[in-house]
N, C-alpha and C positions, 0 to 999 in steps of 0.2 A: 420522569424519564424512566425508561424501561432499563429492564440490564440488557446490558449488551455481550455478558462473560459467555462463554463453550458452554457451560452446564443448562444457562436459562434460556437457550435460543438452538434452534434448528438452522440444517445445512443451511436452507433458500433463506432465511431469516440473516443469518452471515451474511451469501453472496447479497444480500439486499442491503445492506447496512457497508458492505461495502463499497457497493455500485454509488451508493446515494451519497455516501462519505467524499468519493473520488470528480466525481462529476460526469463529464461526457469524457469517455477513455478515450474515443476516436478522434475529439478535436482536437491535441495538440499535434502540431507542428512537426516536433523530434522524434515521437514516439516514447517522452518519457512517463506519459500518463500509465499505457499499458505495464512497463515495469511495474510499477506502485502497485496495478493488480497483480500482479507476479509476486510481488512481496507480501500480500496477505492472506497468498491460497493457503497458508497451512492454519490462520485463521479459520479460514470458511471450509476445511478440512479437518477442523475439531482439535489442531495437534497444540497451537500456540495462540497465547491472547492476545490481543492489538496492543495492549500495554507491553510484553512481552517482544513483539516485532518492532515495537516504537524504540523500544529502550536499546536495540542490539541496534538498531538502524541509528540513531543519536549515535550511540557507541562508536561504530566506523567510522561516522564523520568527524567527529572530535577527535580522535586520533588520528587520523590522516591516511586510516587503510582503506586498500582499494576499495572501491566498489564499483557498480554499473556506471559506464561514461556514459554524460551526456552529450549527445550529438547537436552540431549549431543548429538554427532553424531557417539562416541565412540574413536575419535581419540588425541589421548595422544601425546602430544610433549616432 
């Protein structure tokens, strides 16, 4: 497996590792795919690691601070 860190990869090399990570951003439903790309531009902007956005993103959720709502998709079980 190749590295994946800001030092051993290029811009397009990022946005591609994170397109392929995410899947089809367009298919879901809520619009929560697109976020997630939202959350890795400073990745694919050379600023923060993916380990780095994972760990603060864990972070929020464990603790119970806000972050992006998810909106319904309308589908009731």
């Amino acid at each position: 497996m190749e590295s994946i860190l800001i030092k051993d990869t290029t811009r397009e090399q990022r946005e591609q590792i994170v397109a392929e990570s995410i899947g089809n951003i367009s298919g879901s439903c809520d619009g929560c795919m697109s976020g997630l790309a939202d959350m890795y531009q400073d990745y694919i902007d050379g600023k923060k690691e993916i380990r780095e956005i994972n760990m603060e993103f864990r972070a929020n959720y464990e603790s119970g601070v806000e972050g992006p709502k998810k909106a319904d998709c309308g589908y009731k079980l």
